[in-house]
DSSP file (Angstrom, degrees, kcal/mol; ACC not computed):
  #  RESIDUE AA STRUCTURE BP1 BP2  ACC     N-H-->O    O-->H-N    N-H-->O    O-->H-N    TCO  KAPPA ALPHA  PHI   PSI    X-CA   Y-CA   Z-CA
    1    1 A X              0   0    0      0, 0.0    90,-1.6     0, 0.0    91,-1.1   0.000 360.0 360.0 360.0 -45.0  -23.5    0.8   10.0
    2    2 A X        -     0   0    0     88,-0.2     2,-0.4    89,-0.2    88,-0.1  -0.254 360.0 -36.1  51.9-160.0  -21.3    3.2    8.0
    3    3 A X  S    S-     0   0    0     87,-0.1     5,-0.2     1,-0.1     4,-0.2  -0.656  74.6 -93.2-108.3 146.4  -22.6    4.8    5.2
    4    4 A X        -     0   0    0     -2,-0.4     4,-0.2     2,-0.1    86,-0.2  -0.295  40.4-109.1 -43.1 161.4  -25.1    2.8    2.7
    5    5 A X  S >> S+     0   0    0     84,-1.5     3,-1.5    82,-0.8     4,-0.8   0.854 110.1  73.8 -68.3 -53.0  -23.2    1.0   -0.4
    6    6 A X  H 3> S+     0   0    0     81,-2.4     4,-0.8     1,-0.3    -1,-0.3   0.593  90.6  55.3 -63.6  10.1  -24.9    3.9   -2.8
    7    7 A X  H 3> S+     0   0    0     80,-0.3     4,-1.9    -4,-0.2    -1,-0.3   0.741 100.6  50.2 -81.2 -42.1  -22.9    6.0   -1.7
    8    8 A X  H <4 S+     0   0    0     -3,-1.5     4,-0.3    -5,-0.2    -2,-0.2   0.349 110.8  52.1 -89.7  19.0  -20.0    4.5   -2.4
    9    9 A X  H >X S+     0   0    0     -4,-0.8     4,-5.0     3,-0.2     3,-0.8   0.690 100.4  67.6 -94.2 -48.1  -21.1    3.8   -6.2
   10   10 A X  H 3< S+     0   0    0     -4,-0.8    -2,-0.2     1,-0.2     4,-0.1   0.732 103.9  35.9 -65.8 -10.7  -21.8    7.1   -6.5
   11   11 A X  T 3< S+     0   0    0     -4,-1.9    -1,-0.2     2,-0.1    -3,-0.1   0.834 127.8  34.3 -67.8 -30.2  -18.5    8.3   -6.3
   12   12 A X  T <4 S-     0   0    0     -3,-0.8     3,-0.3    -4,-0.3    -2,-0.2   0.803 112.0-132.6-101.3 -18.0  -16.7    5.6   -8.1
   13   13 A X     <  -     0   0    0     -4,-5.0   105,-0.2     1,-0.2    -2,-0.1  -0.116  15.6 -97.7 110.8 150.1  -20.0    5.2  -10.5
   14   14 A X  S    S+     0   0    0     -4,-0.1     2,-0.5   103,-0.1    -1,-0.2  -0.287  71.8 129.3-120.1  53.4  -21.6    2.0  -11.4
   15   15 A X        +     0   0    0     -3,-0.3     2,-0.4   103,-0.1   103,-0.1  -0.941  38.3 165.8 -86.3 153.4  -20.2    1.1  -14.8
   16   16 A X        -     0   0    0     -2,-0.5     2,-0.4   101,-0.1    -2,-0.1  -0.871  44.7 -92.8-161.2 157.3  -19.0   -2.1  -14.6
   17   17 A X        +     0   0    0     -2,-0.4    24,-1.4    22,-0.1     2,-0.3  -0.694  49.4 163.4 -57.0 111.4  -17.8   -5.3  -16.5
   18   18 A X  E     -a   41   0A   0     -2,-0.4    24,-0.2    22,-0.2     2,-0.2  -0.974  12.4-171.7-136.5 153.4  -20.8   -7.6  -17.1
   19   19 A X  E     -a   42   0A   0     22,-1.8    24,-1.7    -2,-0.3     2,-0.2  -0.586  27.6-112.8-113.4-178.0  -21.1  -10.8  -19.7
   20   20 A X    >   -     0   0    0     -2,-0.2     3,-1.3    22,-0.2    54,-0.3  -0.761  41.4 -94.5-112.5 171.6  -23.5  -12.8  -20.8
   21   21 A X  T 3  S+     0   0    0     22,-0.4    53,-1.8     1,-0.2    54,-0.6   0.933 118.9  51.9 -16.2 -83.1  -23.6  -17.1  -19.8
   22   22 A X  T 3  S+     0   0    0     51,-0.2    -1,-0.2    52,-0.1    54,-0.0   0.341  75.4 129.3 -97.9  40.9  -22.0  -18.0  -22.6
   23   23 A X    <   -     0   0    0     -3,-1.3    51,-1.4     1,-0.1    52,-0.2  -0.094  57.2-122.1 -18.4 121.9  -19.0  -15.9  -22.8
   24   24 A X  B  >  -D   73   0B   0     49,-0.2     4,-1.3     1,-0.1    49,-0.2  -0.431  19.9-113.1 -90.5 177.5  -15.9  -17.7  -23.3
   25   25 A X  H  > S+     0   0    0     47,-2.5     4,-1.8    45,-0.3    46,-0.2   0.795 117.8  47.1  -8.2 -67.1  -13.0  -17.6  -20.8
   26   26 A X  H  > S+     0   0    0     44,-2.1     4,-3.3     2,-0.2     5,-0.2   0.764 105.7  61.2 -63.7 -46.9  -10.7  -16.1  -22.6
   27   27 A X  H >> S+     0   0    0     43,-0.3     3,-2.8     2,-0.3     4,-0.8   0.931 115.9  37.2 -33.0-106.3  -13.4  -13.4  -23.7
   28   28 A X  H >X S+     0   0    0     -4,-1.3     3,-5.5     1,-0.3     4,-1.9   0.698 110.5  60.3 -37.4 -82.5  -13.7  -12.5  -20.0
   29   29 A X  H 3X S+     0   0    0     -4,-1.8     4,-2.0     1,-0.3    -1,-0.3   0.626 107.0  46.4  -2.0 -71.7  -10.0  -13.0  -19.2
   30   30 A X  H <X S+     0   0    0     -4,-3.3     4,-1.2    -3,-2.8    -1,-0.3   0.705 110.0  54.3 -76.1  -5.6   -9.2  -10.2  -21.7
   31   31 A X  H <X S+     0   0    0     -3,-5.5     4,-1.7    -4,-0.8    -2,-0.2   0.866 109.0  55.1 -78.1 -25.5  -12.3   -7.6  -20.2
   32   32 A X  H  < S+     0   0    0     -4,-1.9     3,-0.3     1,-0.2    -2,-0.2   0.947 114.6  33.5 -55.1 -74.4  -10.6   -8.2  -17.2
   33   33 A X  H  < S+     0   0    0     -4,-2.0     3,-0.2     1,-0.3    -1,-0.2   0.444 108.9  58.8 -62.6   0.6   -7.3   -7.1  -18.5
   34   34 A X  H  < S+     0   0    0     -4,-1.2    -1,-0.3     1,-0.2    -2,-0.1   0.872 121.7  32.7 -88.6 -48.7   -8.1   -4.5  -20.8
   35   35 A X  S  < S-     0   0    0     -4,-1.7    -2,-0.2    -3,-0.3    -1,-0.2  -0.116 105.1-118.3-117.8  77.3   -9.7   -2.8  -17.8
   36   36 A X        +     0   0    0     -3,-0.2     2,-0.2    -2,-0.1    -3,-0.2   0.525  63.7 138.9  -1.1  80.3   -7.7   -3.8  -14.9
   37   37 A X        -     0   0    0      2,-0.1    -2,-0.1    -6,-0.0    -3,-0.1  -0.927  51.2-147.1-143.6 141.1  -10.4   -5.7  -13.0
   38   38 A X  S    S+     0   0    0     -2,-0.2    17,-1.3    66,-0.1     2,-0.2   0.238  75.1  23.2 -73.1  -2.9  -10.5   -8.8  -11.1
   39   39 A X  E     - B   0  54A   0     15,-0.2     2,-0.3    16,-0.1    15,-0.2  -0.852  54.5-146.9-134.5 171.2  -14.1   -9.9  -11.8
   40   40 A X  E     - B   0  53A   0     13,-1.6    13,-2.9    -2,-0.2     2,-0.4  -0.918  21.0-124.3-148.7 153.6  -17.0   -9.8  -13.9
   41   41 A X  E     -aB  18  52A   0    -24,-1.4   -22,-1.8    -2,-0.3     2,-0.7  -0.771  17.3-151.5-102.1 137.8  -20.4  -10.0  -13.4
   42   42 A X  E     +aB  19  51A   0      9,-5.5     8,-2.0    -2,-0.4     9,-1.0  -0.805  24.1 177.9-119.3  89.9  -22.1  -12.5  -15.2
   43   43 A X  E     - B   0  49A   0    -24,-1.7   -22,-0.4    -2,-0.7     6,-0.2  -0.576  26.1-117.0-108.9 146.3  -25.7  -11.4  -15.9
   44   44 A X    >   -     0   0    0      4,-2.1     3,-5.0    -2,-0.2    -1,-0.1  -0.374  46.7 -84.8 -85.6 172.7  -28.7  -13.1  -17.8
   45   45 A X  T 3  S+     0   0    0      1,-0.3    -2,-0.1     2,-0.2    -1,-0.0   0.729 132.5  51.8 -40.2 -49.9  -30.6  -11.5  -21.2
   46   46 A X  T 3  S-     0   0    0      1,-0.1    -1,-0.3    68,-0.0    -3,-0.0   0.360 122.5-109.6 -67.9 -19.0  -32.8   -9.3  -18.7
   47   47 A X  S <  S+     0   0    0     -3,-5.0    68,-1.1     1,-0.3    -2,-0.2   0.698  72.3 142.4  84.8   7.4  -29.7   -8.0  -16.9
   48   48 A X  B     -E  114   0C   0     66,-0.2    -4,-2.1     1,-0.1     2,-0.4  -0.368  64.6 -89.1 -69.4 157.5  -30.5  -10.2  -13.5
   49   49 A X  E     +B   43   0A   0     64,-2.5    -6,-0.2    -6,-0.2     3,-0.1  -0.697  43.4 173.6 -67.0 120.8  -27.5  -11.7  -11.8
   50   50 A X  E     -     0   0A   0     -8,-2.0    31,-0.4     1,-0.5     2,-0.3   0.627  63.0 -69.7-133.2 -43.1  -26.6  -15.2  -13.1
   51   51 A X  E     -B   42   0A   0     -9,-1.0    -9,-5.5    29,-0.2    -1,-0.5  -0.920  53.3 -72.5-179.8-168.6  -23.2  -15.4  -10.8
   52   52 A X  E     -BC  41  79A   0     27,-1.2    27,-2.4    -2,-0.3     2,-0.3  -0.673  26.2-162.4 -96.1 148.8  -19.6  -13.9  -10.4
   53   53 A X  E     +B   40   0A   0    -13,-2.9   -13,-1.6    -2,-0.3     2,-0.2  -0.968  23.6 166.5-121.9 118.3  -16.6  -14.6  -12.6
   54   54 A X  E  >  -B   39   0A   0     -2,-0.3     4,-1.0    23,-0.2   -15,-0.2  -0.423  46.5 -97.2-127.9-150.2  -13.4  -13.6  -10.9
   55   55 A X  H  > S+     0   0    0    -17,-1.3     4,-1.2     2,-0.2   -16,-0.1   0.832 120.0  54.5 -69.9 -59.4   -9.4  -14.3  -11.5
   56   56 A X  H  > S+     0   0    0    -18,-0.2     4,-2.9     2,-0.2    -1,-0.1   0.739 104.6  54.0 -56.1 -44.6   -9.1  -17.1   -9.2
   57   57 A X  H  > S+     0   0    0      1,-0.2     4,-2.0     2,-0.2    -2,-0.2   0.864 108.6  51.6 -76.9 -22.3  -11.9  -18.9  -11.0
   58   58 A X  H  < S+     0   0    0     -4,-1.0    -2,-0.2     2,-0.2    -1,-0.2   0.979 109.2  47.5 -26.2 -75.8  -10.0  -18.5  -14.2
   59   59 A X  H >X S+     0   0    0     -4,-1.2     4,-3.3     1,-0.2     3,-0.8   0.768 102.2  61.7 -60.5 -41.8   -7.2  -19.8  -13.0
   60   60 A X  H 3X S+     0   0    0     -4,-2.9     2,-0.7     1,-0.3     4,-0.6   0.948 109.1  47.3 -23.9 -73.1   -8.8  -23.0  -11.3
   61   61 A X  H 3< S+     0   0    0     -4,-2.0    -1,-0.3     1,-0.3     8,-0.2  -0.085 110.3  50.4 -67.5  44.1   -9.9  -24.0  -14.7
   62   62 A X  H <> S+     0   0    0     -3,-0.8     4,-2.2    -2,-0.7    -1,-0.3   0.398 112.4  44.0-143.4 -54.4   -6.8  -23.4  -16.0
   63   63 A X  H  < S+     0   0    0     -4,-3.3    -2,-0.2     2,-0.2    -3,-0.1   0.582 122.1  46.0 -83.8   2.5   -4.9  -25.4  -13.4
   64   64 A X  T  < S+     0   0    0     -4,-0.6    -1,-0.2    -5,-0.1    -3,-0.2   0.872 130.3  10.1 -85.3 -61.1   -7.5  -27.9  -13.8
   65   65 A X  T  4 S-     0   0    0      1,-0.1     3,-0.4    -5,-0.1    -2,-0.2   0.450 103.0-122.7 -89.1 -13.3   -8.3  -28.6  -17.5
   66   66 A X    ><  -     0   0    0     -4,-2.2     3,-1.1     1,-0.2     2,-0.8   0.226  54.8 -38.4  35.8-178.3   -5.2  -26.6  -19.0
   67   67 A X  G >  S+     0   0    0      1,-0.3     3,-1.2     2,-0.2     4,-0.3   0.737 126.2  74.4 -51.3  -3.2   -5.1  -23.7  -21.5
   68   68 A X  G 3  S+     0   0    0     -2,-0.8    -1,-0.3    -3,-0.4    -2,-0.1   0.364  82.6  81.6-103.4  33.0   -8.2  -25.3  -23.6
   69   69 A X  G X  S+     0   0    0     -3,-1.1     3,-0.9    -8,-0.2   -44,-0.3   0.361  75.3  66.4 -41.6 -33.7  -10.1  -23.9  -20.3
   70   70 A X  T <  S+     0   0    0     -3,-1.2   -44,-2.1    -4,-0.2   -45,-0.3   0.776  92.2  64.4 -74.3 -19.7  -10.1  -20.5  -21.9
   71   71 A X  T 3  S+     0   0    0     -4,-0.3    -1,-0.2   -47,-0.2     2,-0.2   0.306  83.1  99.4 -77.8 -10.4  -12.5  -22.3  -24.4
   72   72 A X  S <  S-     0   0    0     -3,-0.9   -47,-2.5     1,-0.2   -46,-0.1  -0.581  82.5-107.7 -89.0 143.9  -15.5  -23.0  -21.8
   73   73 A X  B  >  -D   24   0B   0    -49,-0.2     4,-0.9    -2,-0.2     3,-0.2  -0.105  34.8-114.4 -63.9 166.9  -18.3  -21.1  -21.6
   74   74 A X  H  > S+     0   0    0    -53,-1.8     4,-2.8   -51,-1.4    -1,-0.1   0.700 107.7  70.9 -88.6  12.6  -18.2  -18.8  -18.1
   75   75 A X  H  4 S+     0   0    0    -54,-0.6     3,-0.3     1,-0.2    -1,-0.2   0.950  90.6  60.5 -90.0 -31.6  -21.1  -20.5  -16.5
   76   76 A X  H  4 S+     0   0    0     -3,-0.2    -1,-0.2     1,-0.2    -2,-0.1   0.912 117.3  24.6  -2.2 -72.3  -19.0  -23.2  -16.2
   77   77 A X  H  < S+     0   0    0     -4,-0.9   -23,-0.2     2,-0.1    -1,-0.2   0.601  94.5 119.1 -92.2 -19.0  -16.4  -21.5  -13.9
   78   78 A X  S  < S-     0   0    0     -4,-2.8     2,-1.1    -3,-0.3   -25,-0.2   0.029  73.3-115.4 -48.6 152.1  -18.5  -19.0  -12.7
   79   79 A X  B     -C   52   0A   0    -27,-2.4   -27,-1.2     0, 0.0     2,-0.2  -0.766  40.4-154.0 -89.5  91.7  -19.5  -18.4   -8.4
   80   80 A X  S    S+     0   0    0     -2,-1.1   -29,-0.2     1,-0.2   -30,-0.1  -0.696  79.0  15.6 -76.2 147.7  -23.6  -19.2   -8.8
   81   81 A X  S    S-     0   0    0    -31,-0.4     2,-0.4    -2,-0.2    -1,-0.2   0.875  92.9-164.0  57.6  89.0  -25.6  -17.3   -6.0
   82   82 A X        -     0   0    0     -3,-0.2     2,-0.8    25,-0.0    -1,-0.2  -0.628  33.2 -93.7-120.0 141.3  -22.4  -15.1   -5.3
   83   83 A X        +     0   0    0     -2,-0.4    24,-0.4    22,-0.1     2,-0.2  -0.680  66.1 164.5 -64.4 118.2  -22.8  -13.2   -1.7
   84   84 A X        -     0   0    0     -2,-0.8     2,-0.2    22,-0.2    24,-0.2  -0.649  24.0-154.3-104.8 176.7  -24.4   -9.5   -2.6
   85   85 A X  B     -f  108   0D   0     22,-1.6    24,-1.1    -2,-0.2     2,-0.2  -0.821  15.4-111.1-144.7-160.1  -26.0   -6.8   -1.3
   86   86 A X    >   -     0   0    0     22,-0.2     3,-1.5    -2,-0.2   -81,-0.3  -0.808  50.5 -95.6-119.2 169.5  -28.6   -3.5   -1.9
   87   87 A X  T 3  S+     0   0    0      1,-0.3   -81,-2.4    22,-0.3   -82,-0.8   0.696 117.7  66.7 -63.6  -9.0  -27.6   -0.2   -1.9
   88   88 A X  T 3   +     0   0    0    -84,-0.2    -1,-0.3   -83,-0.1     3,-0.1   0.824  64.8 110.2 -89.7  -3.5  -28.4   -0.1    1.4
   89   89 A X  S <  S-     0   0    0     -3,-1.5   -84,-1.5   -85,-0.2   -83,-0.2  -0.143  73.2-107.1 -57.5 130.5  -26.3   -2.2    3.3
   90   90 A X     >  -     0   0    0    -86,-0.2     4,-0.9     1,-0.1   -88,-0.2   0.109   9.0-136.5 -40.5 164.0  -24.0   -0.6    5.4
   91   91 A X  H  > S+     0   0    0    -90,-1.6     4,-1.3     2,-0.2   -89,-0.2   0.700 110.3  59.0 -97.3 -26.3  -20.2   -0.4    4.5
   92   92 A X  H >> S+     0   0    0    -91,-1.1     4,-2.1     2,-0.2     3,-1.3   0.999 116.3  34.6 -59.7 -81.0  -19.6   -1.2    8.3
   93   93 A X  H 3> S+     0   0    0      1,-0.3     4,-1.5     2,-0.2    -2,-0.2   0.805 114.7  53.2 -15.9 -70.9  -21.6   -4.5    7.7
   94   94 A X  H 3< S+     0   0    0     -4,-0.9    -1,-0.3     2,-0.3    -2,-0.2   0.729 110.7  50.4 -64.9 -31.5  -20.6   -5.3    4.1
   95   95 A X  H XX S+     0   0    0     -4,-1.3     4,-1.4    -3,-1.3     3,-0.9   0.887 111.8  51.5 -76.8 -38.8  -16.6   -5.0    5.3
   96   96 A X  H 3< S+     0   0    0     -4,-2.1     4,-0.3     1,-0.2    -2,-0.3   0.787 108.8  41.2 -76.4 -40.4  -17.4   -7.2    7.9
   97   97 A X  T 3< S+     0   0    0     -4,-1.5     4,-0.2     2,-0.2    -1,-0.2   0.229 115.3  55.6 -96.6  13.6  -19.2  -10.2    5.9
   98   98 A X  T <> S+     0   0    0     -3,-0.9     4,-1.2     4,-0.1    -2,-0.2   0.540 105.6  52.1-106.6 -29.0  -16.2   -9.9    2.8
   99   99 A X  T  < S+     0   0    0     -4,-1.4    -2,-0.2    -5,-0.2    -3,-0.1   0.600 118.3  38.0 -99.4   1.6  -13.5  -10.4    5.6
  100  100 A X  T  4 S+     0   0    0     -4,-0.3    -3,-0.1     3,-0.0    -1,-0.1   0.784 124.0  38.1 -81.0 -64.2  -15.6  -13.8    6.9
  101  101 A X  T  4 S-     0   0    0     -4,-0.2    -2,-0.2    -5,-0.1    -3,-0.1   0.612 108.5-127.0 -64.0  -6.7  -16.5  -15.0    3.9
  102  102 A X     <  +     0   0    0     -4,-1.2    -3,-0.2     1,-0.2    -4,-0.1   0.694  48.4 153.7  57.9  43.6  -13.5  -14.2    2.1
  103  103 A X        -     0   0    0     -6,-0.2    -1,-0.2    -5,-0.1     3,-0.1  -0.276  33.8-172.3 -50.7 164.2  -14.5  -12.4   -0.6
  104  104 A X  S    S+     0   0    0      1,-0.4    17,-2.6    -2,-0.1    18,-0.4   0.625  74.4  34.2-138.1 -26.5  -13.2   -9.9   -2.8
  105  105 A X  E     - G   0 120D   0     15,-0.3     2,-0.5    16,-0.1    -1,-0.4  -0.883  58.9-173.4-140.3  90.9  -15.7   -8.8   -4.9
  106  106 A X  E     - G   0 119D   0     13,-3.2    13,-1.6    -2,-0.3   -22,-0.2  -0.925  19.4-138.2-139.8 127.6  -19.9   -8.2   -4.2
  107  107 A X  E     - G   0 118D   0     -2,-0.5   -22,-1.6   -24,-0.4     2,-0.7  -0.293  16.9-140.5 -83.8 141.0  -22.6   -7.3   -6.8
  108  108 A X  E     -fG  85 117D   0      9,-2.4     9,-2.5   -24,-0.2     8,-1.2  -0.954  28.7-174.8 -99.9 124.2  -25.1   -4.7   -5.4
  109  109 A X  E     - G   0 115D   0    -24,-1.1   -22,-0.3    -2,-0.7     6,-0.1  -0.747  22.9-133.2 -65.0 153.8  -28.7   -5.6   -6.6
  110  110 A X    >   -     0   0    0      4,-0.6     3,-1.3    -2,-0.2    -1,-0.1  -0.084  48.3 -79.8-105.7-154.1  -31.8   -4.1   -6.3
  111  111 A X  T 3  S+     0   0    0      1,-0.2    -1,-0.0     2,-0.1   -25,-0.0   0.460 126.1  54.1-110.7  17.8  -34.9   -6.2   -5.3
  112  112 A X  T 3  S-     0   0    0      2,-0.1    -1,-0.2     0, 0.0     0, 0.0   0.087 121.9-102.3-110.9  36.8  -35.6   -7.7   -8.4
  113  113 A X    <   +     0   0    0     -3,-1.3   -64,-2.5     1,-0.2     2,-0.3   0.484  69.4 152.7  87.3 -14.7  -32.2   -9.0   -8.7
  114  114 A X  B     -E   48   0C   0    -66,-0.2    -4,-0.6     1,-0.1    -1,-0.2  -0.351  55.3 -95.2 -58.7 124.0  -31.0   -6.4  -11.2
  115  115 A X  E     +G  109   0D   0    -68,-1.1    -6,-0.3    -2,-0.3    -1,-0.1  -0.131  49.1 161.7 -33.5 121.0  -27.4   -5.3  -11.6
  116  116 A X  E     -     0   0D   0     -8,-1.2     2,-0.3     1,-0.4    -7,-0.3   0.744  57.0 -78.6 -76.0 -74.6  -26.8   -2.0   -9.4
  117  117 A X  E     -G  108   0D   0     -9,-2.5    -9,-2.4    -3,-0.1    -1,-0.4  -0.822  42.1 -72.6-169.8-165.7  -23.2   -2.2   -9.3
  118  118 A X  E     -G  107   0D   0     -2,-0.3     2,-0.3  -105,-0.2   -11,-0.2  -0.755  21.4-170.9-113.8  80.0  -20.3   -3.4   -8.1
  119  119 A X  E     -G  106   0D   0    -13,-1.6   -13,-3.2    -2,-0.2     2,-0.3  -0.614  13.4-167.2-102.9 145.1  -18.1   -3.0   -4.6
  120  120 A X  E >>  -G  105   0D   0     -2,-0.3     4,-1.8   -15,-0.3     3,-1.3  -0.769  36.0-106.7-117.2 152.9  -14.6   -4.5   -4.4
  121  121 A X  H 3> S+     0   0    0    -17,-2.6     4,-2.2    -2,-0.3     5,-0.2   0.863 121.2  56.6 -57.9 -35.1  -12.9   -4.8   -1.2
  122  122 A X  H 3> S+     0   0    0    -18,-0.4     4,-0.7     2,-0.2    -1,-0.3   0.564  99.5  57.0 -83.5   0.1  -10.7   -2.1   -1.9
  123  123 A X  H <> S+     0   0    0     -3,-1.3     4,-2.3     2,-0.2     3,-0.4   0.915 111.6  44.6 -70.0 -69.5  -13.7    0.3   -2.5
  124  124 A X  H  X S+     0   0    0     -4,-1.8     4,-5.0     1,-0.3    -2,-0.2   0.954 119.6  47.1 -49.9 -71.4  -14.8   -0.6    1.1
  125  125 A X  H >X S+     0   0    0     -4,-2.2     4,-1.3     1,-0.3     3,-0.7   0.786 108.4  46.1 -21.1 -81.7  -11.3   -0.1    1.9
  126  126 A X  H 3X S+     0   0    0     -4,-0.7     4,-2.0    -3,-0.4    -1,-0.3   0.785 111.0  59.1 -71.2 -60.3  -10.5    2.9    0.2
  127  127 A X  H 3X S+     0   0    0     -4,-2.3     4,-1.3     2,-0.2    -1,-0.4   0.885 105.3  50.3 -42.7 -47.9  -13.9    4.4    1.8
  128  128 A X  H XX S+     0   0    0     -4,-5.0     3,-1.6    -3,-0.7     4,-1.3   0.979 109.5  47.6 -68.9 -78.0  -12.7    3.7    5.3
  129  129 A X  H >X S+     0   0    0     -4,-1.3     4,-1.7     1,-0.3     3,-0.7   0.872 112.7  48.7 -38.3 -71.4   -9.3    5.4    5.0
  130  130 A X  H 3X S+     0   0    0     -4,-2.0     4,-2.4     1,-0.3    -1,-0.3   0.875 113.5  48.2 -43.0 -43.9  -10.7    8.6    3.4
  131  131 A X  H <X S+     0   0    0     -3,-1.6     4,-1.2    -4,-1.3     5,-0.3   0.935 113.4  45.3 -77.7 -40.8  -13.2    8.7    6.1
  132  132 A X  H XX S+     0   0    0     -4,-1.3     3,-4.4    -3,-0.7     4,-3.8   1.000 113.9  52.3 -51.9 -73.0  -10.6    8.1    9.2
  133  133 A X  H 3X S+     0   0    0     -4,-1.7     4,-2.2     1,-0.3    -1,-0.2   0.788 108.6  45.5 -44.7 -43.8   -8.2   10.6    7.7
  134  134 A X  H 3X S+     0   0    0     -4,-2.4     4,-0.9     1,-0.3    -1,-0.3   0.649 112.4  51.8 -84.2   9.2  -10.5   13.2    7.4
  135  135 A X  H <X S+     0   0    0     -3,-4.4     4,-1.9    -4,-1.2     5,-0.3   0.768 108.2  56.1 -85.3 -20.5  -11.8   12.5   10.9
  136  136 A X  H  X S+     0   0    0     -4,-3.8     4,-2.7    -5,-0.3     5,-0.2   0.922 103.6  52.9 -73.8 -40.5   -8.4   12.7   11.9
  137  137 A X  H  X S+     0   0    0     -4,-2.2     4,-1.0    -5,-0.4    -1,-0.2   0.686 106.5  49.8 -73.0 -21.4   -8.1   16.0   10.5
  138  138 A X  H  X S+     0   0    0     -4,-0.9     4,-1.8    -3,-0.3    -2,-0.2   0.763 108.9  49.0  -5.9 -77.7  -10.8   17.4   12.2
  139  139 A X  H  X S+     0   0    0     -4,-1.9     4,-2.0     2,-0.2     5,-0.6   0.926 115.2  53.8 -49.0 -39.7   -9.6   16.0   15.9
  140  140 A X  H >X S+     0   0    0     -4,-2.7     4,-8.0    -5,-0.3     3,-1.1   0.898 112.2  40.7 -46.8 -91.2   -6.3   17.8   14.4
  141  141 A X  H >X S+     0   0    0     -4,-1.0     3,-2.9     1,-0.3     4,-1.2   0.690 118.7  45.7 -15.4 -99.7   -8.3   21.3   13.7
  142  142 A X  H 3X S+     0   0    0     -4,-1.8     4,-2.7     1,-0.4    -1,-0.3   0.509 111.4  50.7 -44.9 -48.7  -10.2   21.1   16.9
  143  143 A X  H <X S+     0   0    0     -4,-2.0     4,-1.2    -3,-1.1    -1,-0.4   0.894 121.4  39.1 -38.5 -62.2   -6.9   20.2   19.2
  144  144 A X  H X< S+     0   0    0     -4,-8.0     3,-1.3    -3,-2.9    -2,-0.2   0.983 113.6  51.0 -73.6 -32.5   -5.3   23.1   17.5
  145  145 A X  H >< S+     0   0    0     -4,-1.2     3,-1.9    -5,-0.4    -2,-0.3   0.850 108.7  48.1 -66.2 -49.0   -8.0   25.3   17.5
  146  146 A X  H 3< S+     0   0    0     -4,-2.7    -1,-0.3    -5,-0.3    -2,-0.2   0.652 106.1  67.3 -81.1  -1.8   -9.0   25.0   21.3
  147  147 A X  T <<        0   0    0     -3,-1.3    -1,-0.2    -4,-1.2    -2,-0.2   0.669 360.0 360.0-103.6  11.5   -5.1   25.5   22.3
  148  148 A X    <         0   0    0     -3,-1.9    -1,-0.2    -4,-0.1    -2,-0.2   0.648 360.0 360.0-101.2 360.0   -4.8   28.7   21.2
């Protein structure tokens, strides 16, 4: 199970990158890089989820069509019906269906389809290790604690 996905936006916070449809490439390409992110979430006028846009699909069109790829809208290039989840989905769960599907990136929605947030594999990630260590530190404590 782990702990529900709202947990882990509230600590890293659910601002996020999102565009609209017709957004060009390039557009997206530089939100990525201004804030050193590897997706965007590609939402309709209402602020539902319309798909994913990530690095790799960039680059596709780009090794496909060449550089006048940056010029397409991102529903083109975009991941329709992207794997998600709600804030409650376990983290346990959620780590487990990004390392099948191979995914990198999955928008949390509510149950009408509205942006929530955003969890990156290295958020999952990043949760896990914090949580180990400080269980480790604990077994430490207790292990020192009972040997005196």
């Amino acid at each position: 199970m782990g702990v529900p996905v709202s947990v882990l936006l509230d600590r890293k916070g659910t601002v996020l990158e999102a565009t609209g449809l017709d957004a060009t490439l390039a557009e997206a390409a530089e939100r990525m890089t201004a804030r050193n992110i590897g997706s965007v979430v590609v939402t309709y006028d209402d602020g539902t989820l319309a798909g994913l846009l990530t690095e790799r699909d960039i680059v596709r069109e780009i090794a496909s069509s060449g550089p006048s790829a940056l010029e397409m809208a991102v529903s083109v290039a975009m991941l329709r019906d992207p794997t998600t989840c709600d804030p409650t989905t376990g983290t346990d769960h959620l780590m487990r269906v990004m390392t099948e599907q191979r995914v990198r990136h999955v928008p949390v929605v509510d149950g009408t389809w509205h942006l929530v947030g955003l969890v990156s594999i290295g958020d999952v990630v990043k949760w896990q290790l914090e949580e180990l260590t400080n269980e480790a530190q604990q077994l430490q404590a207790y292990v020192r604690g009972s040997s005196y």
